[in-house]
Z-matrix of the N, CA and C atoms (Angstrom, degrees):
N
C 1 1.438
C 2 1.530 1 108.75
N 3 1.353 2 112.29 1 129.46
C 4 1.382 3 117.52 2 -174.09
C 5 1.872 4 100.98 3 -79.09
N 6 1.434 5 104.05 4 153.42
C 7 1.312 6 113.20 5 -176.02
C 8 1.454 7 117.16 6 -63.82
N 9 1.403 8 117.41 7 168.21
C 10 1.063 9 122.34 8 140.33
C 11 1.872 10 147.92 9 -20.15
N 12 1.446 11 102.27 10 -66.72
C 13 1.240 12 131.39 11 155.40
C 14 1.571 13 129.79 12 -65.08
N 15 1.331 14 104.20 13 -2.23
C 16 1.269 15 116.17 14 -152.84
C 17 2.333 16 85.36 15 -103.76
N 18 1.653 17 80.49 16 -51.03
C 19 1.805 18 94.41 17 -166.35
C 20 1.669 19 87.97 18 -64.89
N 21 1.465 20 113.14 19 -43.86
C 22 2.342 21 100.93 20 -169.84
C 23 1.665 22 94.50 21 -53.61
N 24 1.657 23 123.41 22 -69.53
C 25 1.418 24 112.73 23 -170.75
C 26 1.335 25 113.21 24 -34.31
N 27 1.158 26 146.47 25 -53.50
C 28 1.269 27 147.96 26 -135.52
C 29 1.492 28 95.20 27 -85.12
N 30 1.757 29 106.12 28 -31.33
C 31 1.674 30 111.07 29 -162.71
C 32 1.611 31 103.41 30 -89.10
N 33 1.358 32 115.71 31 -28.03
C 34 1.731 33 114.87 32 162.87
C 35 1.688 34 100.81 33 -62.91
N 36 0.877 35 128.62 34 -69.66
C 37 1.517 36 134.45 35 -149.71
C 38 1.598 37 98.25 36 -53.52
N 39 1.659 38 131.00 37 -40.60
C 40 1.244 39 146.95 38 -172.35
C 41 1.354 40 94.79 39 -57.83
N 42 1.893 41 111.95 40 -66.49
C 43 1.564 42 117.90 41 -173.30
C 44 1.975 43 115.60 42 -46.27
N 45 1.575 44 89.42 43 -52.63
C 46 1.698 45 95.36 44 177.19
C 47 1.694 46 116.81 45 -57.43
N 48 1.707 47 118.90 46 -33.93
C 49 0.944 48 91.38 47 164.52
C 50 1.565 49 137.79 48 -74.27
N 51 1.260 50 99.40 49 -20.59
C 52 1.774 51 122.91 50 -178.73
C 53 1.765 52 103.64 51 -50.32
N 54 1.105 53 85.09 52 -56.89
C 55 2.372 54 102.04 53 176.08
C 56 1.108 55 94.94 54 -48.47
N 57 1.561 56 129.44 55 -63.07
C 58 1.718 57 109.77 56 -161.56
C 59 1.142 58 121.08 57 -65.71
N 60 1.796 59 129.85 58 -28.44
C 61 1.181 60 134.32 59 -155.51
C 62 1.320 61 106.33 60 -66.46
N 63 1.415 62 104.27 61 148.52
C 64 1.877 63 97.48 62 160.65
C 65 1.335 64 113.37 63 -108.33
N 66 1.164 65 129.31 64 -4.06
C 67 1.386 66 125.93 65 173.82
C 68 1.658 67 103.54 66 -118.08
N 69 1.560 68 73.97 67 135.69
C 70 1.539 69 109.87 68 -152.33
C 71 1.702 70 103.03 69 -83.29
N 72 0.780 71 93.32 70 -5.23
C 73 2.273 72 94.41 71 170.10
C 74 0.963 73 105.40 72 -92.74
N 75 1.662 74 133.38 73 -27.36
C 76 1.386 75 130.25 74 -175.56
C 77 1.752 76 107.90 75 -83.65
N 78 1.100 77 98.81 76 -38.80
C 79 1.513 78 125.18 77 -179.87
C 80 1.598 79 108.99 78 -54.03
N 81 1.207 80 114.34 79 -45.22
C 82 1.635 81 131.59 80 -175.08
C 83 1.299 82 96.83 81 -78.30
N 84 1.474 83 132.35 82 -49.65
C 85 1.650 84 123.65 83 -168.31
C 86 1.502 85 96.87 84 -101.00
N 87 0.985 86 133.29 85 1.72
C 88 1.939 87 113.23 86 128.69
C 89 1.010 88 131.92 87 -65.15
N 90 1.380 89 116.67 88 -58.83
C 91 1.385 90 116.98 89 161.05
C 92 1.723 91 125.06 90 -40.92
N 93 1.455 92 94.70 91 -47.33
C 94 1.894 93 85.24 92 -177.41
C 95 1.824 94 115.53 93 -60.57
N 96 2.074 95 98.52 94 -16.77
C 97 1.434 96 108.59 95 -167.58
C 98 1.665 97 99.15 96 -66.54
N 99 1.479 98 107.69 97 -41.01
C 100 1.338 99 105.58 98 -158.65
C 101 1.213 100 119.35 99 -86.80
N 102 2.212 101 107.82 100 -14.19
C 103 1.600 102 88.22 101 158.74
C 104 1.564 103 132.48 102 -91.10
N 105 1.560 104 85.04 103 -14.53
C 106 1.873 105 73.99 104 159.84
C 107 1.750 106 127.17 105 -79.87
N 108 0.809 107 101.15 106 -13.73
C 109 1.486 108 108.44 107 147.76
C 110 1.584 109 137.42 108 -30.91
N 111 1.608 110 85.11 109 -76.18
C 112 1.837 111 113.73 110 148.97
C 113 1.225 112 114.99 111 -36.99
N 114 1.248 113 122.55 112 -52.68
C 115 1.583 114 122.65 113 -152.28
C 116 1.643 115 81.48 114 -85.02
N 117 1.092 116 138.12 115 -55.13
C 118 1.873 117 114.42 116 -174.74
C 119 1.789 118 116.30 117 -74.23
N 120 1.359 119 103.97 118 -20.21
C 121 1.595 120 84.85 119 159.54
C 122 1.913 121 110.43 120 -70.59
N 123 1.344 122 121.52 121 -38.74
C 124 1.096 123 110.88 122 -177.94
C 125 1.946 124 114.25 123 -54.73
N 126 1.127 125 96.39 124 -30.02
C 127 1.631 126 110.02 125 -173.38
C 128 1.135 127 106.12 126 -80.04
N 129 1.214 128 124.58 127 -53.73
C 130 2.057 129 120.55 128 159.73
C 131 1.691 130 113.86 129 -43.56
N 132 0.993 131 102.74 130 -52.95
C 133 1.598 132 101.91 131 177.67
C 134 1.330 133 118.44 132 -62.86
N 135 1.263 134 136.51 133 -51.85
C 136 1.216 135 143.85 134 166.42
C 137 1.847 136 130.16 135 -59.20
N 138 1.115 137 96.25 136 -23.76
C 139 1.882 138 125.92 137 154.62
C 140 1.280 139 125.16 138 -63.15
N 141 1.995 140 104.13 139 -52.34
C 142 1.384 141 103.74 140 -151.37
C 143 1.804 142 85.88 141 -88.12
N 144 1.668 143 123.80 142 -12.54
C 145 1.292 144 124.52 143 -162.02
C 146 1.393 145 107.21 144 -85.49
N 147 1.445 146 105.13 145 -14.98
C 148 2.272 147 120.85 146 -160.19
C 149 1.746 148 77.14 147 -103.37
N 150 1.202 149 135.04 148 -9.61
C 151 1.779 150 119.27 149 -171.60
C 152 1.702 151 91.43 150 -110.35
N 153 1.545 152 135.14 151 -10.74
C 154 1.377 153 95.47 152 178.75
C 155 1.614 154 102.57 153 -139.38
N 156 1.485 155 100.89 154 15.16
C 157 1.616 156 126.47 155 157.42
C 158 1.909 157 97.99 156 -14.53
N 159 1.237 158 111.44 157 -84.56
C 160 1.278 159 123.68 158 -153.92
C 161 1.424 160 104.14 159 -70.89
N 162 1.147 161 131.51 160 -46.74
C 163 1.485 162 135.58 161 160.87
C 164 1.903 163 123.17 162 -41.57
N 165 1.485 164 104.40 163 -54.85
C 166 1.212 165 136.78 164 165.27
C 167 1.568 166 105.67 165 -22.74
N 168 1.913 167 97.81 166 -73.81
C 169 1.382 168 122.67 167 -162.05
C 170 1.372 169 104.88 168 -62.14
N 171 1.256 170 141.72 169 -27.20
C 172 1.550 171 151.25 170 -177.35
C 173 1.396 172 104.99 171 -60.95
N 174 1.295 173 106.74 172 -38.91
C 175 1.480 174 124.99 173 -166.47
C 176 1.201 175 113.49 174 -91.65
N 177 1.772 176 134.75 175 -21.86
C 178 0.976 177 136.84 176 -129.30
C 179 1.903 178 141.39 177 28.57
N 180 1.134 179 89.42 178 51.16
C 181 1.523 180 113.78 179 -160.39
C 182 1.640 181 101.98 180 -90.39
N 183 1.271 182 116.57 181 -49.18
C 184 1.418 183 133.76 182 -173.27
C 185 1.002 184 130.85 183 -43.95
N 186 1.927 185 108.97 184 -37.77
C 187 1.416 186 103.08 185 161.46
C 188 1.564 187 120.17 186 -67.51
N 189 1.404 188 120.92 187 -45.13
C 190 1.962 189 127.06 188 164.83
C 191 1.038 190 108.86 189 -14.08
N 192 1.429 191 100.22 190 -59.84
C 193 1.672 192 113.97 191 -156.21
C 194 1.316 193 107.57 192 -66.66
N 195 1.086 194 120.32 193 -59.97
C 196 1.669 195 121.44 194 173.80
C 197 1.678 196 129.86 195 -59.62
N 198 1.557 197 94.40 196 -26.42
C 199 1.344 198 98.92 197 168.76
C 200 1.565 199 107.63 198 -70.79
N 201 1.152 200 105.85 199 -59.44
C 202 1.933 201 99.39 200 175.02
C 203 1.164 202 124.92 201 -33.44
N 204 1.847 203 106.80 202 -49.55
C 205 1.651 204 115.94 203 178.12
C 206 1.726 205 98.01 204 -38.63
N 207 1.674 206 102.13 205 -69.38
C 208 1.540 207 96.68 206 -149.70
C 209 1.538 208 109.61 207 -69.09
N 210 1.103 209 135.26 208 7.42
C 211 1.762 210 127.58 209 176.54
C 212 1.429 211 100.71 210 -78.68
């Protein structure tokens, strides 16, 4: 499973190419690439936070974790 950091780079590099294009059909199916993109980093983050929730909370970890999610 590819990282975390691995899925944001991929999702800047998508946006930067989207900015240069001038044609706007290519421009749109980058963009649609990079928010579905988004939507599984959002789904990794929100997964990997519901799997160590209870572990986390012992530690006081839980708030970190969620704060990171949402930036």
């Amino acid at each position: 499973m590819k990282s975390l950091q691995h899925h944001v780079k991929k999702l800047a590099e998508l946006m930067k190419q989207a900015d240069a294009l001038v044609d706007r059909k290519k421009a749109a199916k980058l963009i649609k690439k990079a928010e579905e993109r988004a939507a599984k980093i959002r789904k990794r983050c929100h997964a990997s936070s519901k799997l160590q929730k209870e572990s986390d909370s012992q530690n006081g970890l839980d708030q970190e974790r969620q704060e990171a999610c949402d930036q």
